[in-house]
Structure formats: structure tokens, C-alpha cells
VOGU-3710 file (C-alpha; in Angstrom, 3 decimals, decimal comma):
1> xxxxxxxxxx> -0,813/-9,834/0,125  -0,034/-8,199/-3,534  3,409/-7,874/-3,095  4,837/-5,166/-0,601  1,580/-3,229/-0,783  1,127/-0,821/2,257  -0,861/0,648/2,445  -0,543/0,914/1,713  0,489/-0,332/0,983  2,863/0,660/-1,067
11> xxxxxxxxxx> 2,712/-1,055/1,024  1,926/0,462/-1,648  1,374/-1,068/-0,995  -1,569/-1,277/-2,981  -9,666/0,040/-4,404  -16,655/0,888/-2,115  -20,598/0,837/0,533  -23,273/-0,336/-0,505  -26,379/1,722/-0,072  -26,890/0,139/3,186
21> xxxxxxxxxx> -23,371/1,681/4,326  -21,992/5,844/3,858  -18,923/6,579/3,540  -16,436/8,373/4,456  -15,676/11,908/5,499  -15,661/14,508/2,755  -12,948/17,305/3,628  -10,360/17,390/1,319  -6,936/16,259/2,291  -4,816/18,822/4,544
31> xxxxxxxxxx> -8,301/21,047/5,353  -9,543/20,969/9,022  -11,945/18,494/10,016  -15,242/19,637/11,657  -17,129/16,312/12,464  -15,725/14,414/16,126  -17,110/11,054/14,430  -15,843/9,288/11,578  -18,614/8,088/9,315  -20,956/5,600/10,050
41> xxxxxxxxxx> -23,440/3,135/7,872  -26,932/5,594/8,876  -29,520/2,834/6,750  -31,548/2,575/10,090  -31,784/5,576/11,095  -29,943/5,450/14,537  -26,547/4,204/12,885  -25,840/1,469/14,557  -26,736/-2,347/13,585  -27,510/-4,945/15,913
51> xxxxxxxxxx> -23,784/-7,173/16,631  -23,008/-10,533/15,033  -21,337/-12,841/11,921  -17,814/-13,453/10,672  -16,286/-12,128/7,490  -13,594/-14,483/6,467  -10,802/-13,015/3,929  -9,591/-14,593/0,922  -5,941/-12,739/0,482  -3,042/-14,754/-0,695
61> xxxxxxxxxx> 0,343/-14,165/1,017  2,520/-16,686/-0,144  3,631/-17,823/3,202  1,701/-19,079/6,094  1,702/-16,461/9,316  4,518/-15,711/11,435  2,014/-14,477/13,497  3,267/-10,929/14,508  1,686/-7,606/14,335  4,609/-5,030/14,652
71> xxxxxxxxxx> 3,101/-2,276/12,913  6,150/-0,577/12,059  7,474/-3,636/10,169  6,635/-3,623/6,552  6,715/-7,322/6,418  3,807/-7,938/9,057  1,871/-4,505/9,289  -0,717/-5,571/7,240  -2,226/-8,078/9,752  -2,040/-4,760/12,571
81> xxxxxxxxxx> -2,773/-1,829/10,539  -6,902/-1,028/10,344  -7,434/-4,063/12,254  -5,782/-3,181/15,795  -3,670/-0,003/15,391  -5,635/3,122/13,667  -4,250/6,444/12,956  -4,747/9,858/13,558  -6,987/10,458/10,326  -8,142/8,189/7,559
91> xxxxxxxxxx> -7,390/9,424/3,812  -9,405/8,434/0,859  -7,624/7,866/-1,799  -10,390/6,939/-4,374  -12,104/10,241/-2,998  -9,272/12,961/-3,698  -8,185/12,452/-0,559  -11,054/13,260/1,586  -10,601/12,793/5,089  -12,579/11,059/7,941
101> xxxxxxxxxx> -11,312/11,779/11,889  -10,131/8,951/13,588  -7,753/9,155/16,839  -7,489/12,821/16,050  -11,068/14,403/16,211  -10,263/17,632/14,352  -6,743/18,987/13,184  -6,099/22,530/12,223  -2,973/23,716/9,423  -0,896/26,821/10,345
111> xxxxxxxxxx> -1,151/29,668/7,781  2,111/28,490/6,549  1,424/24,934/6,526  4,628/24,166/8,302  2,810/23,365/11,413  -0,357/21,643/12,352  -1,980/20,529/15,192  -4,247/17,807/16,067  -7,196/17,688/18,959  -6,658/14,315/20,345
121> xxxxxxxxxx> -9,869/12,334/21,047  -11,369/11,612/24,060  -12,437/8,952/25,647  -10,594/6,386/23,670  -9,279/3,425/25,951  -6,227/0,607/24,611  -8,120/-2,925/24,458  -6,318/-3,555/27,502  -8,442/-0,679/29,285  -5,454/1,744/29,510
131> xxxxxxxxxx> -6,675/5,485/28,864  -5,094/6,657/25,234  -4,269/9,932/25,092  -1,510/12,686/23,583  1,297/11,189/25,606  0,851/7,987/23,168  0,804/10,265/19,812  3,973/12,217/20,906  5,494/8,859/21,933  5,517/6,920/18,613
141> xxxxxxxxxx> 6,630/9,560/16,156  9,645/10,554/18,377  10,154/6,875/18,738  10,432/6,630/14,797  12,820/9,512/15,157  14,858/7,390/17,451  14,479/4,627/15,385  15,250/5,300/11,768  14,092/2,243/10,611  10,535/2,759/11,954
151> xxxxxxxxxx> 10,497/5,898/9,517  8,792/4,250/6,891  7,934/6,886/5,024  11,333/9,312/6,076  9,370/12,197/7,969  12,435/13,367/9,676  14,749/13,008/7,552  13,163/14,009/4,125  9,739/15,733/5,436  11,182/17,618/7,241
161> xxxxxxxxxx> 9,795/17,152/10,493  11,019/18,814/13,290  9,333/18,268/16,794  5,637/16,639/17,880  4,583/17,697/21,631  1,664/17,594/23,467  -0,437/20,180/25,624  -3,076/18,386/27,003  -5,371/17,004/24,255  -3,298/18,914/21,716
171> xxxxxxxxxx> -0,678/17,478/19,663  1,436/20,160/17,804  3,812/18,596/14,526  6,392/21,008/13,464  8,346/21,337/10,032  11,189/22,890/8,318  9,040/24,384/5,714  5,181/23,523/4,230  4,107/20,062/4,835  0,877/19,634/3,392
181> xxxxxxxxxx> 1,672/16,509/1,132  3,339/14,785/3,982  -0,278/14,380/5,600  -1,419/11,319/3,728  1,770/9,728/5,400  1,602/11,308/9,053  -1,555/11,288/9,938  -3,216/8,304/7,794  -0,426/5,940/7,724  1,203/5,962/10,719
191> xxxxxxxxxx> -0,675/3,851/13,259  -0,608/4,748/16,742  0,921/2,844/19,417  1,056/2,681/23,757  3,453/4,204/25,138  2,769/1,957/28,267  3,803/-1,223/26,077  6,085/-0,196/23,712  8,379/1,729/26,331  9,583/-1,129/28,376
201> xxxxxxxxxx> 11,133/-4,674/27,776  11,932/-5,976/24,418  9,539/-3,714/22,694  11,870/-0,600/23,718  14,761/-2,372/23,361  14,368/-3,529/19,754  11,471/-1,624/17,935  11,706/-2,953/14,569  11,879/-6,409/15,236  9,724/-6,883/18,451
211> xxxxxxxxxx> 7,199/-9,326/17,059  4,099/-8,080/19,288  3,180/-10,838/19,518  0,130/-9,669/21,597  -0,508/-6,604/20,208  -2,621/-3,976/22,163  -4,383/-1,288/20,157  -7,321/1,288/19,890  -8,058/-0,814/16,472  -12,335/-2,229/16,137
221> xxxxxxxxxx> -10,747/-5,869/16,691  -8,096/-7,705/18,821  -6,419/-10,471/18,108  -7,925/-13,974/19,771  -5,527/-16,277/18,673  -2,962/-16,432/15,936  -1,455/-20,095/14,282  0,467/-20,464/10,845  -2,640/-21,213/8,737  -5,234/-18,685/10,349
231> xxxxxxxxxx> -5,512/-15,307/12,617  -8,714/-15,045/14,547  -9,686/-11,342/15,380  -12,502/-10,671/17,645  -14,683/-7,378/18,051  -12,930/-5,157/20,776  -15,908/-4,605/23,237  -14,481/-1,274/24,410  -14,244/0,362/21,088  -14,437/3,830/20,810
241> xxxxxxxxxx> -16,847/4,022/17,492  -20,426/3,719/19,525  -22,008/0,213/18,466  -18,782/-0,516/16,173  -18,251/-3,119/15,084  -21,091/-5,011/13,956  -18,963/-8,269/12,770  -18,382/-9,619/15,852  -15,427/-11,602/13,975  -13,164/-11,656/11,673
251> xxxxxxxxxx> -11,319/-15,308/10,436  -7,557/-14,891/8,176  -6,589/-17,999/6,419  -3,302/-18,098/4,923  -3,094/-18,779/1,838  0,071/-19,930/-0,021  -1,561/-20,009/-3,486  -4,289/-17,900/-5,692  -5,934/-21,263/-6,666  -7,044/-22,752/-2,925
261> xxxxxxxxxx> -8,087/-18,820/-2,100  -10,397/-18,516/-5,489  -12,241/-21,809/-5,170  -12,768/-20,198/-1,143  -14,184/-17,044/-2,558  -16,165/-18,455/-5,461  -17,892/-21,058/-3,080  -18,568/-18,455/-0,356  -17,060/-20,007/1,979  -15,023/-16,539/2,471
271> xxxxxxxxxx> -16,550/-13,688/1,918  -13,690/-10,815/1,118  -11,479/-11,594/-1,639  -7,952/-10,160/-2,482  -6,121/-11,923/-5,757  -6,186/-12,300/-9,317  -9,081/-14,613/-10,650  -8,644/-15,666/-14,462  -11,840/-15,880/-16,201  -13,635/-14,324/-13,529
281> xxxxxxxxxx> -16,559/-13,954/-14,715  -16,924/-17,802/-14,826  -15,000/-18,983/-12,502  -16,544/-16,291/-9,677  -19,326/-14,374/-10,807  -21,555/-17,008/-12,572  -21,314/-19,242/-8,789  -23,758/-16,826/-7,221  -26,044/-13,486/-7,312  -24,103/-12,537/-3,970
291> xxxxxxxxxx> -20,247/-12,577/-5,586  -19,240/-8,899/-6,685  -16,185/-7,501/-7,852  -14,526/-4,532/-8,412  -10,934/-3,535/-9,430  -10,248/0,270/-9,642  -6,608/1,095/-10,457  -4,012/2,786/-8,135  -0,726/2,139/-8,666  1,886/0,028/-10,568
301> xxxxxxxxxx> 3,647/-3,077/-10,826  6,695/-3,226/-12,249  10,100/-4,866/-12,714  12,418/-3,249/-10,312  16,279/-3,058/-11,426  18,894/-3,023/-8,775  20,255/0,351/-9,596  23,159/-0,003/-6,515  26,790/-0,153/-8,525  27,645/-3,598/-6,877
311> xxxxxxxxxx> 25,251/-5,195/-9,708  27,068/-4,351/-13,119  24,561/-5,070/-15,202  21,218/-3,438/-14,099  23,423/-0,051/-12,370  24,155/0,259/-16,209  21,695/2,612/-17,834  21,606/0,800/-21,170  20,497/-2,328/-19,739  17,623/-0,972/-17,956
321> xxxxxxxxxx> 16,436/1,037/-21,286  16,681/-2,283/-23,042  14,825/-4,266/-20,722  12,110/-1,774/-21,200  12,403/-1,323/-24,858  12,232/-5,178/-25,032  8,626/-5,142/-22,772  5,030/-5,422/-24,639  3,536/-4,135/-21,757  -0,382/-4,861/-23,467
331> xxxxxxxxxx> 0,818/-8,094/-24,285  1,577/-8,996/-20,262  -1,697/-7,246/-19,447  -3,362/-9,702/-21,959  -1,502/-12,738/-20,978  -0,356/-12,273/-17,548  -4,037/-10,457/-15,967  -6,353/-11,253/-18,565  -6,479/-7,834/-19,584  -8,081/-6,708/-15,585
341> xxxxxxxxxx> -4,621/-4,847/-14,719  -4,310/-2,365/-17,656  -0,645/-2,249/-19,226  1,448/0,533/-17,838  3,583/3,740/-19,022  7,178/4,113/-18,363  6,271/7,556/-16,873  5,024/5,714/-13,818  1,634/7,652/-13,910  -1,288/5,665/-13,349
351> xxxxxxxxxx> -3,682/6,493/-16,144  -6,642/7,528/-16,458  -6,816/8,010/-12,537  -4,157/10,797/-12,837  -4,459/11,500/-16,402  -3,472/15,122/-16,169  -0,013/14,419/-14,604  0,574/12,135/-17,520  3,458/13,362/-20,234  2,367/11,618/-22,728
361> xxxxxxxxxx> 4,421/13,355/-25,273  7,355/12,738/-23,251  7,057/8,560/-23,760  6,376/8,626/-27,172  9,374/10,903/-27,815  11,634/8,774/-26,241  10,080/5,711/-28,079  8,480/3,913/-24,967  4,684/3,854/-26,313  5,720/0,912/-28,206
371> xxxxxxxxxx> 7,693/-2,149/-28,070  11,421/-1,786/-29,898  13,343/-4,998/-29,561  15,787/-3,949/-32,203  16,470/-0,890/-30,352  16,830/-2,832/-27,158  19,359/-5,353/-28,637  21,344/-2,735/-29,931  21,589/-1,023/-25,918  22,514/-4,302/-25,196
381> xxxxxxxxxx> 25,568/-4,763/-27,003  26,353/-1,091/-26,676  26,599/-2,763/-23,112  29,144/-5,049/-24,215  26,557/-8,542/-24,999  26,194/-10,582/-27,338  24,921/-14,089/-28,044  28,106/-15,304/-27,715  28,261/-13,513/-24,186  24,410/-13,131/-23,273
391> xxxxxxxxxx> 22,842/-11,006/-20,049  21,911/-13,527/-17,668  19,507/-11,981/-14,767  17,177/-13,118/-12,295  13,874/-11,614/-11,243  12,654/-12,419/-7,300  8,799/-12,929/-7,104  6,252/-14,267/-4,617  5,086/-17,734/-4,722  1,765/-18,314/-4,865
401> xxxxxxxxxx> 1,117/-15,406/-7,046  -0,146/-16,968/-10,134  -0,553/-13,298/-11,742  3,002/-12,555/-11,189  3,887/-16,017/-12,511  1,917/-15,778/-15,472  3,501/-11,860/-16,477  6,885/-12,881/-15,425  6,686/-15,680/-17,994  5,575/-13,155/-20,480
411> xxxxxxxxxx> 8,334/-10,983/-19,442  10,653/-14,174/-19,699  10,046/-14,790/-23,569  10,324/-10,728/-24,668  13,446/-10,274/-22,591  14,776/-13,909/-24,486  13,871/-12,471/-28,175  16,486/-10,159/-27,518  19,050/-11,952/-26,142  18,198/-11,850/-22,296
421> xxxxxxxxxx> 18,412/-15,098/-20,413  15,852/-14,642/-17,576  15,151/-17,062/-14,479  12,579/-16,502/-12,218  12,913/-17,628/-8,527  9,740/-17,828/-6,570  10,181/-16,926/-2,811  7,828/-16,938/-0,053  6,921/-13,583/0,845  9,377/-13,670/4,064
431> xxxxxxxxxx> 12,304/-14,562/1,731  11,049/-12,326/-1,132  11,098/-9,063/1,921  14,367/-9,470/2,643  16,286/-9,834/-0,730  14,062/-6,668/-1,654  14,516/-5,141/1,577  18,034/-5,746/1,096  18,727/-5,118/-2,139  20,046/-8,809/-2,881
441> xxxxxxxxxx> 18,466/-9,442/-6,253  19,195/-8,249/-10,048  15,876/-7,640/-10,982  12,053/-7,593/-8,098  8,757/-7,849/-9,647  6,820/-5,348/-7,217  3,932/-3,154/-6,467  3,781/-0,547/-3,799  0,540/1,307/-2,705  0,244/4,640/-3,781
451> xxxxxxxxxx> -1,802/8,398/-2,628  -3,841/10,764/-3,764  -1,917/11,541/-6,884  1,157/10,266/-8,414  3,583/12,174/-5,975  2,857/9,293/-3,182  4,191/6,789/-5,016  6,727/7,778/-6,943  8,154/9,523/-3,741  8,182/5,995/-2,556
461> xxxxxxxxxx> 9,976/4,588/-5,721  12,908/7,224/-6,200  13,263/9,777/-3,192  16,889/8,474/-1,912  15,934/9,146/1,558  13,408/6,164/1,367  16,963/3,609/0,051  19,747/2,390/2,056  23,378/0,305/1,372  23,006/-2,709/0,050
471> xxxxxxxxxx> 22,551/-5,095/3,815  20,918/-2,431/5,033  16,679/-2,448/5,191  14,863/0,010/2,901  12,095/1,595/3,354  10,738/1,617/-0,054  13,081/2,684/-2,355  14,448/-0,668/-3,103  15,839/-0,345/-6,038  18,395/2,067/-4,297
481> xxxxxxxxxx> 17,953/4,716/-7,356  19,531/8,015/-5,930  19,414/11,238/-8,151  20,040/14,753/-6,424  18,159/16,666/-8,950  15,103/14,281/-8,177  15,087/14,727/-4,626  15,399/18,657/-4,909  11,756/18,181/-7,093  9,877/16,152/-4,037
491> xxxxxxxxxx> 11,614/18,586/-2,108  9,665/21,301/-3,834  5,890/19,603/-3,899  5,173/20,753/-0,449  5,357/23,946/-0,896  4,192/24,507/-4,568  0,725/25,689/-6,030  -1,439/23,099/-7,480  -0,417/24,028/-11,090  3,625/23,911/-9,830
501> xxxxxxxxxx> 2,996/20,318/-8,105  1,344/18,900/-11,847  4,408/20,105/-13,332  6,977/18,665/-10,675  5,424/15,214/-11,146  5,818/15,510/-14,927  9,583/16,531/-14,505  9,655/13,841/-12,368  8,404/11,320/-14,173  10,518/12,603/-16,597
511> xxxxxxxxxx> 13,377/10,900/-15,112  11,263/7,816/-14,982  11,700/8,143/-18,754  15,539/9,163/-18,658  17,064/7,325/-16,171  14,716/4,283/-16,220  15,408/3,389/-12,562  11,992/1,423/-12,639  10,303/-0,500/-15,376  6,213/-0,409/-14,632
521> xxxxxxxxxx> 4,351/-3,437/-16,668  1,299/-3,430/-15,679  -1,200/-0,842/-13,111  -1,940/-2,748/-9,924  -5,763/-2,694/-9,274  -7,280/-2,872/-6,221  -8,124/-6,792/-6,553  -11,559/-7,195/-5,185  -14,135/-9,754/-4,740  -16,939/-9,793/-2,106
531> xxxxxxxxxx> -19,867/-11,951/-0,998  -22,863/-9,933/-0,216  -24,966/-13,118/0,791  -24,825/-12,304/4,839  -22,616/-9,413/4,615  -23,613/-5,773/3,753  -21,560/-2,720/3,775  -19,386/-3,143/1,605  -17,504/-0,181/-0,707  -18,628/-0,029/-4,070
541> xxxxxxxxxx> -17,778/1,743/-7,158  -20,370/4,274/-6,491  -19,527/4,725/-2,868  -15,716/4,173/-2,816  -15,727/5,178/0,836  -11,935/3,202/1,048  -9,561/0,901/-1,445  -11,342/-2,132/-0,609  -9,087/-4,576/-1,276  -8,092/-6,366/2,433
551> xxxxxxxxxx> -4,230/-5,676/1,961  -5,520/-1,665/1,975  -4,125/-0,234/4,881  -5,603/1,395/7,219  -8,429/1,274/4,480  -9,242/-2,353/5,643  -10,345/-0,946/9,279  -12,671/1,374/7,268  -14,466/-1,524/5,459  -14,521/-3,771/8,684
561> xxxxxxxxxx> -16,261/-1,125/10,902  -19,138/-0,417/8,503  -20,037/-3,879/7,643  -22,782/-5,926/9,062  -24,576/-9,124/8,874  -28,327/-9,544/7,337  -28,601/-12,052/9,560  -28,245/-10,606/13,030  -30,381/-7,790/11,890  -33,158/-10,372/12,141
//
């Protein structure tokens, strides 16, 4: 799973139908939704396809499966989110946010925006034949306002959310003021749980840890067994979607390295691919007709400073400018991706996806367009080193990542030609969480998902409401950056005019530039690869109907529900 993606996803986070498939719903983000069905592949005419095959995913994780599905852990919520928990409404990001109903069938915005209410479907059932309804909507966001540390992406305490209650099928959210960017997060990324499970027992007793190990959802599959080297998801029979879904299974190796996962994906033997191939063209392509990629950028990786005073080096604002001066960012897109993740801007804007929030002025004026090593060794002993007393860091990565490995070696030899002694420690991914989570490291090579437009992520990345103490869990802001002035400018999004949101995002970003609380290297791309052999459906670059890549959530619930196999059609 690329890093901490969530979703994104960042998790962050962190990239399509074929002609046979459609895609998604096209209201814009925040506008009501008049269809009560999400999308559906429509190729035969009656929308369904006859039931059968297995898709079997490719996706590295650097650690074999602990084999929860706790949705509101960031650690395991990509093995429950899109495949057994959905949410309320499913947001495109590679579509400007259009949206597609899901457990919500229509949702209407107050004149204000500071309000909204959703029409809750019916006729939805748990997979353990319980009725879903309202009750179950109210029930997990107040249960992330009892629980803090289920508020992954702080909606009461930064957007301002005030109260969700039910009348009947309706489900009214309340804010402090207009809320309209907050939707992405509320209603797409929040996954819906029972309140006849999660209100009793261990579940209600400890929220954030519970491993569900069992998980019960409205989701298209369940799971049918779980071991350390492989979850088995099934097609839940009493799905809600009529005829969905056509896969009748779905088979999750884990992987501990790119290299076992690649020769998987280039022999066909899975089918859904999530990792850096070098030389893909060769290693992948070339090995059949039937092996497709596609890698559409939407968001960044970068090397992520402890900003928290109890590390004296990387709190100190010199360092952090040197370590980026010292970075040829093309040069560990050349080396490190092979040139497939373009290099990155120490604006944080992903470019040319959200080209006109970029400042481009505003890096070049403070010299970060280019490489300046002699700049960054003289921040450095402005800092008080020398070679006589050199900056000795570390940088926490995930094993298995050979990318990662590959840049952070880069990274390794431009930090040393300035006098930076860097050692890389290579953690499985439950190890890596915590020291992020935690803020025990110096320096975190990471990528988060991000939204629509810039705002998601780097509301992720600096908003201080997102950070916690050192010990304590984070939500995302893990380098534990905390600037007032940069808060009051998220604060403003919400309720500014299209125009006023650009410009917040460049004054943003201009702290990005100032304060250097995050050093991007390269823009994460959706990482991509599917087998088109027995499987059809699948997004494309000219029907992005989701971010295909499998760590995508929800997205990943999108692309399992519209594929099907050739062969049962037969």
C-alpha cells in the first residue's frame, strides 16, 4: 500500500472503464444529486452482467496482514474501505469532483452551505441481514465525536461540525459556518458503520483499536477468510446495487516486496496491479496484449521533517531549507521512478493537474526551481555544522518499496554532498505507522492521498488540528507543523468564492515555501497496472470513472462493482 495513502488515501493516501463499463456520476462536488442509483457498466443494455471470476490484486504492503478491518484505523482501513464499508457519496477526484450516490440517494445544501442534509437509502440491508438505516449514519459520526481519534479528517474540531440527527430517512449535518469543502471528507470518506455492532462489547469499548475482526458492512464483498499472506473477499449476495457485483471474488496476497508482486502482474497471474515497475514497458507490457497501465498524478511524496521542538535539528528552520536546497528533485524522478512519478515543487501543488493554483513565481524567487547545494551548506552551518561536527539524520521508509528505496538512495548521496550523513531504516509498514503516527523519527518518506484540488491535501499536511504531542496518534499531520496564520487560511476556504479559494491555496503554499515544514520529491501517481485478459471494466484514461489504483479508497469499491468477467458472459 503506497505509503499511508487513504484514500485516500492520503491515505492520501494516494488514478479509468473501459468502453464496456460507464462511469461515474456527473454532479459536481457539493451540488444535489438527482439519480437514486450510482452508475452502472450499461454495455448490454439491461446493466447487469451475468455473475462469476476472481480479480486477484497485486499491491505491495510491506508486511503480511494483521488481518483487521477497523475502518477508522488508518493502518488497516484500506482492506475495509470500498470493499465492505461504503459511504454516503462517492467523489471523483480525476472528474472535478463529480459525485455518484451511494448510502445517501440524494443530498440537498442549505442556502448557506452550513447545513446539508442527506436522504438515506432504502432498502439497504448489513451482510448480516440487519436493516441499515439513519440510526447507523447518526451513530458513527457522533461516535467519531466521542472518539477523537476516529476523526480522521478533524470534522468537529476544525470543520466545524456541529450536530448530525436523523428524522426518518433524513440525516441533517450541521456547521458553524459554510462547509462545502468539508464534503469530499464527510460524505466520501467516511465509511459507514452498524450501530448494532459497533455499540456493544469491545467494539464500544475501544473504537480505535477494535480489530473487527469480522467486519459487517453494506460494502459489494465480505470477507471469507483472512490469514497473514492472503484475504479472501466474496460477493455479498444481499447487495444493494441490483446484479452487483459481477466478480463473484476477490483474492489479496500480501506482498512484502515490489519484485514477487511485478513478476505476479506481468505473468497474469493477478490481474490488478498497485507498485512501481522499472522498465515497464519490458518487464510488463511486452508479456501480453491484455497488460495495461496507467499512472495519472494526484498527490506528493515527500520527505517529511519532524517539525515538533523535541528534535533540534529538523524543528530548526535552516535545516529543513537546506535539506531542500540540497534535493535534485528531477534527478530522484530519473533515478528513483524512472522518470513515471514526475519531480515535485516545494509549493506542494501537484502540477499540471492543478496548474492554476501553482505560484510558480513564488519558488523561483525563493530559489527552489533549482538545486543550490552551496546555499544549503551555508544554512547548515548557519545551524551550527560543520564537517568536523556533521548533521546526522535518519529517514523511516517502508520495506518492500523498491521505489522508495531507490529515491531515498538518491536523496542519501545529495544530502551527503553537503555534509548530511543520512541512514535509511526500512520498517514494515506496522512499524513504519507508528513512528509516523507518533512522531518518533527525524525525517518520514511519505505520500498521503489527496482531493479535488490542492486544498485536500495540504489541509492534511499542515492544518494543526490534523497533529498531536509527540506519543500521541496523528491523524495526518505528522510532521506536527503548527502555524496559526495557516490554519486561519483553511479556515477561510469554506466559505470563499472560487477566485478567493485559488488565492488561499497560493498563500498557503506560500508557507510551504517559507516555513518548509514539508519537502515534496517527487508527485505520487496513481500506480496502475491491469490485466484485461478475463476482466473488463476497468477505468481508463478516457473514462477515469475512479483513481484506480487498489489502495484508492473508497475508489477501489467503485472499480470492483463495475467489473466483470468475459468469461461468465459466455
Amino acid at each position: 500500500m503506497r505509503g499511508i495513502k487513504r484514500i485516500a488515501g492520503t491515505a492520501i493516501a494516494v488514478g479509468v472503464l473501459a468502453a464496456a463499463g460507464c462511469g461515474g456520476g456527473d454532479k459536481p462536488v457539493g451540488s444535489a444529486s438527482s439519480s437514486n442509483n450510482p452508475s452502472s457498466s450499461a454495455s448490454n443494455g439491461a446493466g447487469q452482467f451475468k455473475k462469476g471470476g476472481t480479480v486477484t490484486i497485486a499491491n505491495v504492503g510491506g508486511q503480511t496482514w494483521p488481518c483487521q478491518f477497523n475502518p477508522f484505523n488508518p493502518s488497516v482501513n484500506q482492506v475495509a474501505l470500498g470493499f465492505v464499508y461504503e459511504p454516503l457519496t462517492f467523489v471523483n477526484v480525476l472528474k472535478a469532483g463529480a459525485t455518484t450516490p451511494m448510502l445517501a440517494s440524494d443530498f440537498t445544501w442549505s442556502p448557506a452551505k452550513d447545513s446539508i442534509v442527506f436522504t438515506i437509502r432504502d432498502g439497504v440491508k448489513w451482510s448480516d441481514g440487519q436493516p441499515f438505516s439513519a440510526d447507523d449514519v447518526v451513530y458513527t459520526f457522533n461516535l467519531m465525536k466521542q472518539q477523537p481519534a476516529l476523526d480522521l479528517y478533524a470534522l468537529w474540531t476544525g470543520a466545524g461540525l456541529t450536530s448530525v440527527t436523523a428524522a426518518g430517512n433524513k440525516v441533517t449535518m450541521k456547521f458553524k459556518g459554510a462547509a462545502e469543502p468539508y464534503f469530499f471528507n464527510f460524505a466520501n470518506q467516511v465509511g459507514i458503520v452498524p450501530k448494532h455492532i459497533w455499540s456493544t462489547g469491545e467494539a464500544a469499548a475501544k473504537p480505535a483499536t477494535w480489530p473487527n475482526t469480522k467486519p459487517v458492512g453494506t460494502g459489494a464483498f465480505t470477507v471469507e477468510s483472512c490469514t497473514s499472506n492472503n484475504i479472501s473477499y466474496v460477493a455479498n449476495g444481499s447487495y444493494w446495487q441490483p446484479g452487483k457485483p459481477y466478480v463473484e471474488k476477490v483474492q489479496y496476497p500480501a506482498y512484502l516486496d515490489n519484485n514477487p508482486a511485478n513478476l505476479d502482474l506481468a505473468s497474469g497471474k493477478a490481474q490488478w496491479g498497485g507498485q512501481y515497475i522499472p522498465n515497464i514497458d519490458n518487464f510488463y507490457k511486452s508479456k501480453s496484449p491484455d497488460n495495461n497501465y496507467w499512472f495519472p498524478p494526484t498527490a506528493n511524496v515527500a520527505l517529511v521533517p519532524n517539525n515538533d521542538p523535541s528534535r533540534p535539528a529538523t524543528s530548526k528552520l535552516a535545516v529543513r531549507q537546506a535539506l531542500a536546497y540540497a534535493l535534485d528533485r528531477e534527478q530522484i524522478s530519473k533515478i528513483g521512478e524512472s522518470g513515471y512519478q514526475p519531480a515535485a515543487n516545494q509549493s506542494g501543488v501537484v502540477t499540471p493537474t492543478f496548474d492554476k493554483y501553482y505560484d510558480k513565481d513564488a519558488v523561483t524567487a525563493a530559489g527552489y526551481d533549482k538545486p543550490n547545494p552551496d546555499k544549503a551548506k551555508q544554512l547548515l552551518q548557519s545551524a551550527g555544522y560543520s564537517s568536523s561536527n556533521p548533521l546526522k539524520l535518519s529517514v523511516i521508509t517502508v520495506t518492500g518499496y523498491t521505489d522508495w528505496d531507490a529515491s531515498l538512495a538518491v536523496v542519501k548521496q545529495q544530502l551527503a554532498a553537503v555534509g548530511v550523513e543520512l541512514s535509511i531504516q526500512d520498517l514494515q509498514q506496522q512499524s513504519y505507522n507508528q513512528k509516523l503516527y507518533t512522531g518518533d523519527y527525524d525525517l518520514a518518506y511519505s505520500s498521503l492521498s489527496g482531493g479535488p484540488t490542492p486544498y485536500y491535501e495540504l489541509r492534511q499536511l499542515l492544518y494543526s488540528k490534523n497533529t498531536a504531542p509527540i506519543g500521541k496518534q496523528a491523524n495526518s499531520n505528522y510532521s506536527r507543523y503548527s502555524n496559526p496564520e495557516v490554519d486561519k487560511l483553511f479556515d477561510q476556504y469554506a466559505s470563499a468564492d472560487p477566485d478567493t479559494q485559488v488565492k488561499l491555496i497560493k498563500q498557503i503554499s506560500g508557507y510551504m515555501i517559507k516555513d518548509v515544514p514539508i519537502i515534496p520529491t517527487t508527485e505520487s501517481v496513481d500506480w496502475y497496472q491491469y490485466n484485461t485478459k478475463d476482466l473488463q471494466g476497468w477505468p481508463t484514461q478516457d473514462d477515469p470513472y475512479a483513481q484506480p489504483a487498489p489502495y484508492n479508497i473508497p475508489d477501489v469499491g467503485q472499480v470492483l462493482t463495475n467489473l466483470y468477467s468475459k468469461s461468465a458472459q459466455k
